[in-house]
N, C-alpha and C positions, 0 to 999 in steps of 0.2 A: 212564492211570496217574496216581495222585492222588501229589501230593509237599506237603512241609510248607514252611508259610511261612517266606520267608528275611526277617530286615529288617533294613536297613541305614540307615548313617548319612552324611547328604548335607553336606560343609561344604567353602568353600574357606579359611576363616579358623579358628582358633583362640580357643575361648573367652580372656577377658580374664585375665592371669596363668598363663597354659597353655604350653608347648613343644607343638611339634606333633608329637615323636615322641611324648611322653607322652599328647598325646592320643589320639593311633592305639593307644598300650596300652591306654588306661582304656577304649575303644568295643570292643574286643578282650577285655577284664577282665568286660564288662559281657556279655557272648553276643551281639554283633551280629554278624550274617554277614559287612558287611562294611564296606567306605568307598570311596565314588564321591564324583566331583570332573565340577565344570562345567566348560564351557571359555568363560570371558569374557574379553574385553580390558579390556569398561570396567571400573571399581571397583577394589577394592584385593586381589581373591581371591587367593592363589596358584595358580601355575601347576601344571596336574595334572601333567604327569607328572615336574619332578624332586620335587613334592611327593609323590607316590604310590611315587616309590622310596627315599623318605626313612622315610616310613611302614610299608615292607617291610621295610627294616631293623631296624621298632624292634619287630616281630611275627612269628608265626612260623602263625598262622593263619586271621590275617583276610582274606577276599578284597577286592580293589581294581580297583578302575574309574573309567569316565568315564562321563556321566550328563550331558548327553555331548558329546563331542568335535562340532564344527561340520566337517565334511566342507572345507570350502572353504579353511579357513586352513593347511592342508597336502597335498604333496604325496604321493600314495597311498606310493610309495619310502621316504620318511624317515617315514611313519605308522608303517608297516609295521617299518622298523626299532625306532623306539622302542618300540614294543608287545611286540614281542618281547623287546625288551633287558629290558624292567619283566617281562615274564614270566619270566624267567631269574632275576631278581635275587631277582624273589620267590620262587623255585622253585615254578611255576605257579600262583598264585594271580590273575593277569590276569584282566581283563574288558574289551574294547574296546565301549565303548558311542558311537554318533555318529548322527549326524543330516544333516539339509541345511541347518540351520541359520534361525533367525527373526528376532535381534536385529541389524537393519539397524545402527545405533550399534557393531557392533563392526564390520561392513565397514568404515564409513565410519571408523574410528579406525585402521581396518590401510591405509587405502585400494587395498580392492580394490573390484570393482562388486558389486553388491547385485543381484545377477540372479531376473527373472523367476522366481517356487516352480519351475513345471515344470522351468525348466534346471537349476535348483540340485537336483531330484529327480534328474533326468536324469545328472548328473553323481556324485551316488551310486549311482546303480543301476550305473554303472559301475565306480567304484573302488571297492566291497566287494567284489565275486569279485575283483579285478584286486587287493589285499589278500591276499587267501585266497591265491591262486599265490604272493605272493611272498612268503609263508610259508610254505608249501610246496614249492616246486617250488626248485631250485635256481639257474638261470636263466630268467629270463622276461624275452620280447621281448612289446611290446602297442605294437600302433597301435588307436587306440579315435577317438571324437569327442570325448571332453575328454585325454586323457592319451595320452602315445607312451615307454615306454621300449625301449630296446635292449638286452639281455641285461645285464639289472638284476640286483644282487646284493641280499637285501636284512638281509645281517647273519648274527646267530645266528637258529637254527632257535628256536622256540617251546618251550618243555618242556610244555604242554598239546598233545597231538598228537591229530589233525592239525592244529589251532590252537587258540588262545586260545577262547570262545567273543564272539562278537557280539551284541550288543545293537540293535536300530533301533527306534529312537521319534519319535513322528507322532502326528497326529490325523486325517490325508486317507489319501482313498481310493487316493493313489494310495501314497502311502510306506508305509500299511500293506498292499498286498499286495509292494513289496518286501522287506518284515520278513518275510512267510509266507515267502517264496521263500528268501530268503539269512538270514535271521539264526537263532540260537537263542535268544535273549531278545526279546521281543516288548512296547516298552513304545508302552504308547496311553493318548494325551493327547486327549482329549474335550475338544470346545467346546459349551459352552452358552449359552442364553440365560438374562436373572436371572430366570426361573423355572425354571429347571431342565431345562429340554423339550432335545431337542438338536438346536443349531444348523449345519442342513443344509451352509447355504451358506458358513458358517467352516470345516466337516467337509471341505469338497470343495476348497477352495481351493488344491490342490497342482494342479488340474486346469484354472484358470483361467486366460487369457492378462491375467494383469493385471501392472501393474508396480507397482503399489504393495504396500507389506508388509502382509503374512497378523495376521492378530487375535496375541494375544500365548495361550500355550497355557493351559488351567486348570492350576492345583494339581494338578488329584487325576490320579491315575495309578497302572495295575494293569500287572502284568506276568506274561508268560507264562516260568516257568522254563526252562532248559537242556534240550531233547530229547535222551537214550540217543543218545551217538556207538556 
């Protein structure tokens, strides 16, 4: 099934002499599909999600998202809640988009640990479906190897049903066959070398027991649209 290109606008700041709901009108005024927000500690961005429900209020068709949320610096429960609440507010226009996260500078600023790619992989693979249930499912107990809740509430229900959709982006082998498995937006972040050839061994690096942090992702990045719920 071929679909038309969507394109969106990435900011966590406001051009200079801007309000930020006015600017979520004029990228809205202008045909962009939609507005995604990072999620950094360092710098001076705002924060996505009361900025993404700020922006829903000042619109009535743009979709919104993260681009993306670091897996680590929240708990799946209170994710899960806010995700929903922003889909609500925007009467479904949500997009959760997340990761396992690469920019060691914001652990160390939250101080949590900056864990081994695979665990931080490892610990998304778990908290996306364990996400999905508690959007769905009304009560959900989970004893897992990162996360335990006991008959977890996790708010309002989603107005995109069965949920919001997902987004997972990577450049390794192994985060992207978690994205095939669990997500519906598929973003892939390719590492190359300065020729352009592509770099194997940055490609695979979710896969490696090392402790030191993974190369920093390129620019460029394609993404596969929403699959027919």
């Amino acid at each position: 099934m071929t679909r038309p290109f969507r394109f969106s606008v990435q900011a966590n700041t406001t051009p200079p002499g801007e309000d930020w709901p006015a600017f979520a009108r004029r990228i809205e005024s202008l045909g962009y599909g939609g507005l995604v927000m990072a999620d950094h500690v360092v710098g001076n961005g705002l924060s996505p999600f009361p900025a993404l429900a700020a922006a829903a209020a000042a619109t009535t068709t743009l979709r919104l998202g993260t681009l993306v949320l670091d897996n680590d610096f929240r708990n799946p429960l209170l994710l899960a809640r806010e995700a929903a609440t922003l889909d609500v507010i925007s009467n479904g226009r949500f997009e959760l988009g997340i990761g396992a996260g690469w920019h060691d500078r914001d652990n160390h600023s939250l101080g949590i640990a900056y864990d081994p790619p695979g665990v931080r992989v490892d610990r998304l693979g778990e908290a996306v479906p364990l996400i999905k249930r508690l959007w769905i499912e009304d009560e959900v107990t989970h004893a897992g190897t990162h996360y335990r809740h006991d008959r977890a509430h996790a708010g309002p229900k989603p107005v995109q049903r069965p949920h919001p959709p997902v987004l997972i982006a990577g450049g390794g082998d192994r985060i992207l066959a978690l994205a095939a498995k669990e997500a519906d937006i598929v973003g892939v972040v390719p590492r190359t070398k300065r020729d352009g050839s592509p770099d194997r061994a940055a490609y695979s690096w979710e896969t490696a027991p090392t402790t030191g942090p993974p190369p920093s992702p390129s620019s460029r990045a394609a993404w596969r649209e929403p699959r027919p719920r």
